[in-house]
Residue frames as qw, qx, qy, qz and C-alpha x, y, z in Angstrom:
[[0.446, -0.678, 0.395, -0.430, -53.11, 70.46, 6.40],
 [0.937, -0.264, 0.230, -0.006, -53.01, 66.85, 6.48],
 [0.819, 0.452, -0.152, 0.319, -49.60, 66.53, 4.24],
 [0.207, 0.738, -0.450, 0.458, -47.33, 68.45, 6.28],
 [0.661, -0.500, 0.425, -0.364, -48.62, 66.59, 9.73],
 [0.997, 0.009, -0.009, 0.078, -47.65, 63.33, 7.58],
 [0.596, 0.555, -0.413, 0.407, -44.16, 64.78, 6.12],
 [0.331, -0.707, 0.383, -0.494, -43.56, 65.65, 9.97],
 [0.827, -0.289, 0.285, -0.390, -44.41, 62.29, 11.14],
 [0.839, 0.519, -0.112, 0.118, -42.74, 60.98, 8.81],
 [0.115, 0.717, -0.472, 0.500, -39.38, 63.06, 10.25],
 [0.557, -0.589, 0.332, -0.482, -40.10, 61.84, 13.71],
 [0.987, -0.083, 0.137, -0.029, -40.35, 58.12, 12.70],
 [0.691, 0.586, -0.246, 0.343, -37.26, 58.57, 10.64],
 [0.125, -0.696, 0.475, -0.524, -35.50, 60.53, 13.83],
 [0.758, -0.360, 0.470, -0.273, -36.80, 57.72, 16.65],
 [0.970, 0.208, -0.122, 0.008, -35.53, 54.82, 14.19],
 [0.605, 0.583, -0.344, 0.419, -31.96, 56.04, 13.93],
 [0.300, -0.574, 0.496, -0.578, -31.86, 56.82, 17.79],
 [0.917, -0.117, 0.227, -0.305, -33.08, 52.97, 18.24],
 [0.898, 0.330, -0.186, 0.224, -30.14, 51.32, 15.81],
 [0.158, 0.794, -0.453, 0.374, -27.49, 53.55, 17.68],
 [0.683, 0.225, -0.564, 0.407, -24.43, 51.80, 19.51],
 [0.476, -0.788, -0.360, 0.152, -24.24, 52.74, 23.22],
 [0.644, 0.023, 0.176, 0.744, -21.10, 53.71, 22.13],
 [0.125, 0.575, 0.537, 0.605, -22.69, 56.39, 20.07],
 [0.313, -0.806, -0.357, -0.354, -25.29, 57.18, 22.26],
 [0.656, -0.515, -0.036, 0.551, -22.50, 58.00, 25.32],
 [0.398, -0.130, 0.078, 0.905, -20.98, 60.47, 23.43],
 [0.216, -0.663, -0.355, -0.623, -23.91, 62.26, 22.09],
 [0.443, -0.764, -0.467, 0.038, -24.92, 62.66, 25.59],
 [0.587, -0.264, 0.003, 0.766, -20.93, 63.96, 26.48],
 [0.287, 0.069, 0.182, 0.938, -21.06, 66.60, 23.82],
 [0.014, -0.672, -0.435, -0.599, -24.38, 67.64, 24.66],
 [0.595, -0.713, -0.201, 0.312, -23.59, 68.29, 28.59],
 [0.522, -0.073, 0.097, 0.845, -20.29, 69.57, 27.04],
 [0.164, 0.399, 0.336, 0.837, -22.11, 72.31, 24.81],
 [0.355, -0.816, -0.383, -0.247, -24.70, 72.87, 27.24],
 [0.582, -0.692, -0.179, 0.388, -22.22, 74.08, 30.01],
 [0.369, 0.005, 0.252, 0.895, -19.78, 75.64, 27.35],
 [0.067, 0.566, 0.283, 0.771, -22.86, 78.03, 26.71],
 [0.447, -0.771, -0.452, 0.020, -24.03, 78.46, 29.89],
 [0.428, -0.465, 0.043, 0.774, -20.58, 80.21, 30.35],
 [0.414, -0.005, 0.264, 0.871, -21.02, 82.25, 27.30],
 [0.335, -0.700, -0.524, -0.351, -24.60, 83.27, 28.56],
 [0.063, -0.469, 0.389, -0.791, -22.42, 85.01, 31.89],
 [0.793, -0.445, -0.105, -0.402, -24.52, 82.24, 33.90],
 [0.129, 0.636, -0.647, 0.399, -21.72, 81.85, 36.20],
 [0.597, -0.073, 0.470, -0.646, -24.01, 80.52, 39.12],
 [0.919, -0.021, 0.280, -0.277, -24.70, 77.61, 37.22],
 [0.627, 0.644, -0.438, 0.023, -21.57, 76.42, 35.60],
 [0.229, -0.500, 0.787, -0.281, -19.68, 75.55, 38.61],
 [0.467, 0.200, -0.849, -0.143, -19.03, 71.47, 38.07],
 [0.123, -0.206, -0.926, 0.291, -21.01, 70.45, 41.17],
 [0.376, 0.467, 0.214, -0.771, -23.99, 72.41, 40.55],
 [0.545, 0.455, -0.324, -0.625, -24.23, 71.39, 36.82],
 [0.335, 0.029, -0.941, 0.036, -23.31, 67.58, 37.37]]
């Protein structure tokens, strides 16, 4: 039980480093393409009602 909670932890530290060295640069578009994908599925989920650009901004 205890080896998987390290390999995990392990994952996390590894994840939270690389998110700490990142450019703002970087980190600006990550955010873009994740607002982008998140509204591109909300349309292809038929959630109409929340897609509209002043509702989702």
């Amino acid at each position: 039980m205890l080896l998987p909670r390290m390999k995990l932890a392990v994952i996390f530290d590894r994840a939270f480093h690389a998110m700490a060295d990142m450019h703002w640069r970087m980190l600006w578009i990550l955010i873009a393409f994740h607002a982008a994908s998140s509204w591109a599925m909300l349309g292809a989920a038929g959630e109409t009602g929340l897609r509209a650009a002043a509702d989702f901004l």
